[in-house]
N, C-alpha and C positions, 0 to 999 in steps of 0.2 A: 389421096391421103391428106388430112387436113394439118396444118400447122398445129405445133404443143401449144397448149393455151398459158399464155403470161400469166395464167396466178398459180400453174405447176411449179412443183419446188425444184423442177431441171429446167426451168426458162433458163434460156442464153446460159447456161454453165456448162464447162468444159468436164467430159468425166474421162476417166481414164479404168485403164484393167490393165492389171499386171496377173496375166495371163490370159491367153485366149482360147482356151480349149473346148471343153464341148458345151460346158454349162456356162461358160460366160458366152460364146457365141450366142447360147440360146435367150441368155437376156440380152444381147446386145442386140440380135433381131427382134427382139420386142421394143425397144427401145427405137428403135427404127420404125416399125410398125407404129408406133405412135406417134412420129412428125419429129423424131430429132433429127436433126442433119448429123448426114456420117464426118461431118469435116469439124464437128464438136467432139468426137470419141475416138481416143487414142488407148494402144493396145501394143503390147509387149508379149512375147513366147521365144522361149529357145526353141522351139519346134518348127521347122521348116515348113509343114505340111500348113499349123494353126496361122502361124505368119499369112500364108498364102490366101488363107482364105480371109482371114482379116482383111488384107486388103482389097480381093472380092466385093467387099463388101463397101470398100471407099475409105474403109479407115485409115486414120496416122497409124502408120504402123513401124515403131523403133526401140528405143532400150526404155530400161525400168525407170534410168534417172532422169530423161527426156519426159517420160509420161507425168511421174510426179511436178516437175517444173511445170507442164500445162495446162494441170486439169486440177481443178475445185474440188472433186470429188473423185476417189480411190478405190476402184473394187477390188480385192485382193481375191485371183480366183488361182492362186497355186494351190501345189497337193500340201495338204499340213504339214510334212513334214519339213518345209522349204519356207513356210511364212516366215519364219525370225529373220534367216540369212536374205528372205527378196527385201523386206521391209528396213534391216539395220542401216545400209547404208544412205537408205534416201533421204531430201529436206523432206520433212512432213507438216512442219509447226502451222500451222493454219487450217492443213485441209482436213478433208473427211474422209476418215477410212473407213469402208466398209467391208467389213469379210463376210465369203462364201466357203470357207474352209472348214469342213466338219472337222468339230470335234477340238478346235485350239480354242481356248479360253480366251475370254477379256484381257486378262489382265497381261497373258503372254502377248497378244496382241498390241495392247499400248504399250507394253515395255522395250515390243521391236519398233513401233510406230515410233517413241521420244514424246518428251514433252511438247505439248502444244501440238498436236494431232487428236482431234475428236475421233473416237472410234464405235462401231455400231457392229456388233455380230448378226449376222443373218442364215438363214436355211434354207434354199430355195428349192424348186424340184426342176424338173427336165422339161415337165408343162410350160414351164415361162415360156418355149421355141410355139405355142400357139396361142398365148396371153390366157391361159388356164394354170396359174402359178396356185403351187399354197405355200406360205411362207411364214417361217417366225422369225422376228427381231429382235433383241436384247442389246440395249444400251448402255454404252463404257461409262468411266465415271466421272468425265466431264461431257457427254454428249447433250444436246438440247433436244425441244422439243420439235424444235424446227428441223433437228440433224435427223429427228427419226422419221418425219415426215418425209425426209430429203431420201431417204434410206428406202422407206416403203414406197417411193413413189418409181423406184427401177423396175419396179415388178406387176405385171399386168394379174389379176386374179384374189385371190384372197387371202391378206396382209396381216397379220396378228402381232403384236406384241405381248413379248410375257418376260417374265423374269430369266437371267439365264439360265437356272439354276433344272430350268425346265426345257432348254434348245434342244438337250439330247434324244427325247421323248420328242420332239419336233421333228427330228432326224429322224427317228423310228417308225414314225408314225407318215407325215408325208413326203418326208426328203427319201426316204427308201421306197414309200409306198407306192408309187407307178410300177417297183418292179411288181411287185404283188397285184397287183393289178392286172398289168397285161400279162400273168400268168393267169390269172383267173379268165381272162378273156381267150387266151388262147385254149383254158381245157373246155371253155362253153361252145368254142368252136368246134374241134374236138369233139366232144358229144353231141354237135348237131351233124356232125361227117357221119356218127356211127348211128346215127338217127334216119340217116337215107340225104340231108341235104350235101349239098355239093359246097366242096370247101369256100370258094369265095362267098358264096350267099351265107352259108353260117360265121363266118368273120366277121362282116357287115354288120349283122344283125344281132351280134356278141357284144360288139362295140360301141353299137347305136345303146343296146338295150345299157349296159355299163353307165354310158354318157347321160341317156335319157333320167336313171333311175338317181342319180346324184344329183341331176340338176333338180329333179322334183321337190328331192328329201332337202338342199338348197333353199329353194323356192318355200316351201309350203312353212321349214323348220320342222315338222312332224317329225314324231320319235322314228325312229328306222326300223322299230318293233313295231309299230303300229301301223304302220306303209306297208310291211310285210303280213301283217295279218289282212290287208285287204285283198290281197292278192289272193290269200288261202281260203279258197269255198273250201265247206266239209265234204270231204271225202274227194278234193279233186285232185288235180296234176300238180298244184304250185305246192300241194303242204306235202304229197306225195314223195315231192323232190326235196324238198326242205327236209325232211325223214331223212332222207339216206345220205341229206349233207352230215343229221347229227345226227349220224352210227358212224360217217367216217371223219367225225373229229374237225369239223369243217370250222368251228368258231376256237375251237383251242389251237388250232394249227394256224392261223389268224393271229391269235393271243401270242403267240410262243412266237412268231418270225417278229411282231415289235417287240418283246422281252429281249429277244435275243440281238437285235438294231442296236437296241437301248444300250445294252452290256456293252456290246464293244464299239458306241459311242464312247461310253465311259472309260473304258479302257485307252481308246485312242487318247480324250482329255488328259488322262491320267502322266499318259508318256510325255505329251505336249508341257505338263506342267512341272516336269522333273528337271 
């Protein structure tokens, strides 16, 4: 594994996480994976079990107010409901907060963070745990451009900035979307079990084809409508099966699980901001 390189915006800086649960471990193993030393990243959990593995892992592993004291940069990965009361008590004024907590706003955020804490909302997905992240960021209203740089550079994969106003629709779409995902990879396995193949090979090749056909659509930028019609000779198997996805609703049922993300993204905001 090669050392981070000195013009990354996490050379030699201390980051901290107040909390360690599944999705900060899983960027914190990317982070790792990249050349930081674990004796740079400090990590806080009431949870016995997260503790444990954080330090597994080699990290400082102690309370909220200790991690704030040592580390430059802030990932805040509690459950929303708890970001005020983790964030009120601590000194913040200098560092960088970043949050992973769907669904709290900016401005709740810097209001528990205090003055003189830069703040950065993020969205990440569960891919980070193999450097295939998608992620959206929205910047507070004192953050730089350097802070969002510092921000997008936690996350291995494909980094977007947008306005906040659109994080929720970010949540919907890839901070939920792996579950949607490996439910489609599981019914394709599934159809290749009832196809005659034997459950592990149709898994493999459910997963490959998933991985293979994003990286292409990735790769090439080509519309996903037109990647898809090359696939479909007339009269053969691929438009065959494309048929009977749309008799059984296969793009509205797609459409309706982000509408329905989105909503009670919104909803969650909504509570956060009362």
């Amino acid at each position: 594994m090669s050392a981070m390189s000195a013009a990354s915006p996490l050379h030699n800086r201390n980051i901290g996480f107040i909390g360690a649960g599944a999705m900060a471990s899983a960027i914190i193993k990317g982070l790792l994976a990249s050349g930081i030393s674990p004796g740079r990243i400090s990590a806080s959990d009431p949870w016995e079990p997260a503790r444990a593995k954080a330090k597994a892992l080699g990290l400082n592993v102690t309370g909220n107010a200790e991690v704030a004291i040592v580390s430059e940069i802030i990932v805040v990965a509690v459950k929303p409901d708890v970001v005020a009361s983790a964030l009120a008590p601590l000194e913040l004024r200098g560092k960088l907060v970043v949050s992973i907590a769907a669904g709290v706003p900016l401005m709740a955020i810097e209001i528990a963070a205090g003055n003189g804490a830069r703040c950065v909302r993020t969205m990440p997905n569960t891919p980070c745990l193999v450097g295939e992240a998608a992620v959206g960021v929205a910047r507070g209203t004192t953050a730089t451009d350097a802070d969002v740089a510092t921000a997008m550079a936690l996350f291995r994969g494909v980094v977007v900035e947008v306005p906040e106003k659109q994080l929720n629709a970010v949540t919907a779409v890839s901070g939920s979307g792996p579950a949607y995902i490996f439910l489609l990879i599981e019914a394709l396995a599934d159809g290749g079990v009832k196809a005659g193949l034997p459950r592990a090979t149709a898994l493999k090749l459910a997963a490959q084809t998933v991985k293979g056909a994003a990286a292409m659509q990735l790769a090439t930028g080509t519309h996903p409508g037109q990647l898809k019609d090359q696939v479909c000779s007339p009269g053969g198997t691929t438009i065959a099966g494309v048929a009977a996805l749309e008799e059984n609703g296969f793009r509205h049922a797609a459409i309706s699980a982000v509408t329905a993300a989105k909503a009670r993204a919104d909803e969650m905001s909504a509570s956060v901001a009362k």
